[in-house]
C-alpha positions, 0 to 999 in steps of 0.5 A: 364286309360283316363285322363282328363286334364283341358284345361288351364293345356293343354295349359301350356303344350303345350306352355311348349313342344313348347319353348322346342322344340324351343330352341332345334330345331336347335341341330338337323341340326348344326354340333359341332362348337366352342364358345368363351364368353369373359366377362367383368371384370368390377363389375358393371357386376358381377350380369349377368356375375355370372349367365351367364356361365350356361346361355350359358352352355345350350344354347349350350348343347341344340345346338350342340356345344362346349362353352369356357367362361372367363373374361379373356381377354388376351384370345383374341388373333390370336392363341387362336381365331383361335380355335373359329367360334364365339367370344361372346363379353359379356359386355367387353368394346372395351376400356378395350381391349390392342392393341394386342386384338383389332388387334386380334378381328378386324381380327377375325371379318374381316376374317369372323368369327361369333362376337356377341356383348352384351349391353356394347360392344357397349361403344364407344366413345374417351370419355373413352380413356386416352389421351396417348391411341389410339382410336379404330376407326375401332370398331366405324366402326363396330358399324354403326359409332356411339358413346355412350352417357348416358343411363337412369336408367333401367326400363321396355320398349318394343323392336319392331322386324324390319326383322322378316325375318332374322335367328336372329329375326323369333322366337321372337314375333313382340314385347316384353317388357324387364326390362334393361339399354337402351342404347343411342347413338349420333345418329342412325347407321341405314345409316350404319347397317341392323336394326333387332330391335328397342327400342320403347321411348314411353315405357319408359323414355330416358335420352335423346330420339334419335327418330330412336332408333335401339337396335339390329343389323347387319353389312352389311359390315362384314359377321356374326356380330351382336350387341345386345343393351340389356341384363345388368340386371340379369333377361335377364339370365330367359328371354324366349326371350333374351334366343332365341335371344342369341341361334339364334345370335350364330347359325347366326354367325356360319352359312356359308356365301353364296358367301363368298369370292367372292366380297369386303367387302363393300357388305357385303363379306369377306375373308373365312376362309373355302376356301383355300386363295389366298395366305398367308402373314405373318405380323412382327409388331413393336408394342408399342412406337411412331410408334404403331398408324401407325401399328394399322392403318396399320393392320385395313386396311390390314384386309379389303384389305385381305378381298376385295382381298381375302388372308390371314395374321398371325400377329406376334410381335417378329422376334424370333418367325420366322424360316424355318418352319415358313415362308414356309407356307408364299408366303410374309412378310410384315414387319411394321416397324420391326427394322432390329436388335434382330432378332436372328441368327435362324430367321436371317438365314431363313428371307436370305433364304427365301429372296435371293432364293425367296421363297416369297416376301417382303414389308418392311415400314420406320423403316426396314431401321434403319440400325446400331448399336442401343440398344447394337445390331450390324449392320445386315451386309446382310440387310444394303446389301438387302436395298442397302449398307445403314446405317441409319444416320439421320430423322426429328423428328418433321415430315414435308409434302412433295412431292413424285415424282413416277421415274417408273410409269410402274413398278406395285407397281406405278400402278394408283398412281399420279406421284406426291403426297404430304404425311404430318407427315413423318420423311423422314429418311436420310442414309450415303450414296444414296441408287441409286447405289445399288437398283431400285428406284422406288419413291424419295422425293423432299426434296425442298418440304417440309413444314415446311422446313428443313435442314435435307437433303440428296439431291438425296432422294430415298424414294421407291426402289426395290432391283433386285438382290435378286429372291424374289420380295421387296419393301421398303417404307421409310414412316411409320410414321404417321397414317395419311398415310393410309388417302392417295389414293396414299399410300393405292394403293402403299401398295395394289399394293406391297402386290399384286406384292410381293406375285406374284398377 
């Protein structure tokens, strides 16, 4: 028997087989993959994020590949995301992040893996930091350098689509309203990022109009990263189109990258984690105390450093968790201001092996000289030894400039690096004895030159030194102190050349 159908009933049927076929169409061509959605723990949330597990649930059983969905954040760490290709930072707030998991995400995102941001991701701004708090200035970075300013109460606007071209925007039509916050920033990022989509003030009321109001886009300067403005109210969990641009932003992430590895990260290419490395440095970081903001800034730029130069790095926090089997899969430590104590005879015992029979190279900064007796911990007798028979006796704790004279400009760790430079904040360590006799120096401080003066003197004052006897290639640098070091043309090519050297680049 022939039915007949009135046409507005085939045309809801048809428009219905075609936002099915659109929303599973790339299940067909997308191999498994695997998701990681961290919500905010924030109340003002609760009413999206309590829909939104099933929200992305179907997404990804319509698209082929595995979701893991928290408001747990300790969840974002180097362990756990190694399991992951995209991390979904669904309303969590950079601020309500530790250290720990901004360094992990950072280097998540700068290795190349998939990282899309939603509506309050995108909170920056020193304005939410406590004093005593670091602030997250690589992800103000990632952001397109902008900073978050008050938004209007939410209320129904339309979003105007830039680059239908791009994998994120070519299903969604040229423009459509949405009921949402519509966040507002200092400034426009475009300078800085690609623009996907942009909010149009003349749909609705702003608190404070920004003109070039960008409200979706991309990041040039790191592989697959996209921040997406909207999405606070609970009806984006029912919206046809915030359900195609969630879908599509995650399949972008997860896509390959042409090229990838290939050039530096300021075109847009980074390390690939799907090709096989350059080589491979394990990172000990001192975190916490008053050296956490030099290791943060340490850590942001050796990401870009690893993605320009094409190597990889695990960062670790305690010595203890190093072993044989560990360090075999490193060609170089770097240790960022790791005291040499409570290490553990284990790790002891495999950092000497792996030093005097030069299985691998090493980088050490400023607090791997705080040789002694401290913390009821004994001397580490062979590390004094490997830094020269040394034993820490004294520092300028309120930090002063001064000048660096380079005494080996042909050595490759003084590669390009001004024969004379000045670094500001330093301690400037001092030991019992001049280390001279027992290493190749390769740097010294003058100690005239410091500003303000001061008495803590040593008088012959190495500050860069290579120990020789030992197979591996080492470098020690007594500065480490203040982030304002990563600042300096001269320390950053000092610390590049040294990861280069030290790894046998």
């Amino acid at each position: 028997m022939k039915i007949h159908l009135p046409a507005a009933c085939k045309l809801l049927i048809l428009t219905l087989s075609f936002s099915v076929l659109q929303l599973t169409s790339h299940a067909q061509t997308n191999s498994s993959f695997k998701v990681l959605v961290v919500a905010s723990a924030d109340p003002d949330h609760d009413p999206m994020i309590s829909v939104s597990k099933a929200f992305f649930e179907k997404i990804a059983s319509q698209n082929n590949f595995t979701l893991d969905f928290t408001r747990d954040a300790t969840l974002i760490n180097e362990d756990n995301l190694s399991n992951y290709k995209v991390l979904v930072q669904l309303h969590l707030a950079p601020f309500d992040m530790t250290p720990d998991q901004q360094v992990a995400m950072q280097n998540f995102i700068s290795r190349g893996r998939g990282w899309v941001g939603v509506h309050a991701a995108g909170l920056t701004g020193k304005q939410f930091n406590s004093p005593e708090t670091p602030y997250w200035q690589w992800f103000e970075k990632l952001m397109g350098g902008i900073i978050y300013s008050p938004h209007p109460a939410k209320q129904t606007g339309k979003i105007v689509i830039e680059d239908r071209t791009h994998p994120v925007m070519r299903n969604l039509p040229p423009a459509f309203t949405f009921y949402d916050e519509w966040y507002e920033w200092d400034k426009s990022p475009r300078p800085n990022v690609h623009v996907l989509a942009t909010a149009d003030e003349s749909s609705y009321k702003p608190e404070k109009p920004m003109g070039d109001h960008p409200l979706i886009w991309t990041n040039p300067e790191f592989a697959r990263a996209v921040y997406i403005g909207i999405g606070h109210d609970i009806s984006a969990c029912t919206d046809v189109n915030f359900t195609v641009l969630m879908r599509d932003a995650i399949l972008w992430a997860s896509s390959p990258v042409k090229n990838y590895g290939r050039s530096v990260s300021s075109e847009g290419i980074v390390n690939n984690h799907d090709q096989t490395p350059e080589f491979k440095a394990l990172v000990l970081t001192e975190r916490g105390g008053q050296h956490e903001d030099f290791v943060v800034a340490a850590l942001a730029w050796l990401t870009d450093f690893a993605a320009k130069s094409k190597f990889e790095f695990k960062v670790v926090n305690n010595a203890n968790e190093i072993d044989d089997d560990l360090l075999s899969q490193y060609q170089e430590v770097i240790q960022l201001n790791y005291a040499p104590y409570n290490w553990g005879e284990k790790a002891m015992a495999a950092f000497e092996k792996y030093i005097e029979e030069g299985r691998g190279g090493w980088v050490g900064f400023h607090h791997a000289s705080l040789l002694g007796e401290f913390d009821g911990f004994p001397m580490w007798n062979w590390f004094s030894g490997f830094m020269g028979n040394i034993r820490f006796k004294n520092y300028i704790s309120s930090t002063v400039a001064g000048t660096v004279l380079v005494e080996d400009k042909i050595h490759p760790v003084m590669n390009g690096v001004s024969l004379s430079f000045i670094l500001k904040d330093e301690e400037w360590y001092t030991f019992d004895k001049d280390p001279r006799p027992n290493v190749h120096v390769l740097a010294s401080v003058d100690e005239s030159s410091y500003e303000p003066s001061s008495d803590i003197k040593m008088g012959d004052h190495p500050v860069i030194w290579t120990n020789e006897k030992m197979k591996a290639r080492n470098v020690y640098f007594l500065m480490g102190h203040n982030p304002s070091l990563l600042k300096s043309d001269d320390f950053t090519k000092m610390f590049s050349n040294a990861v280069m050297w030290a790894a046998g680049e």
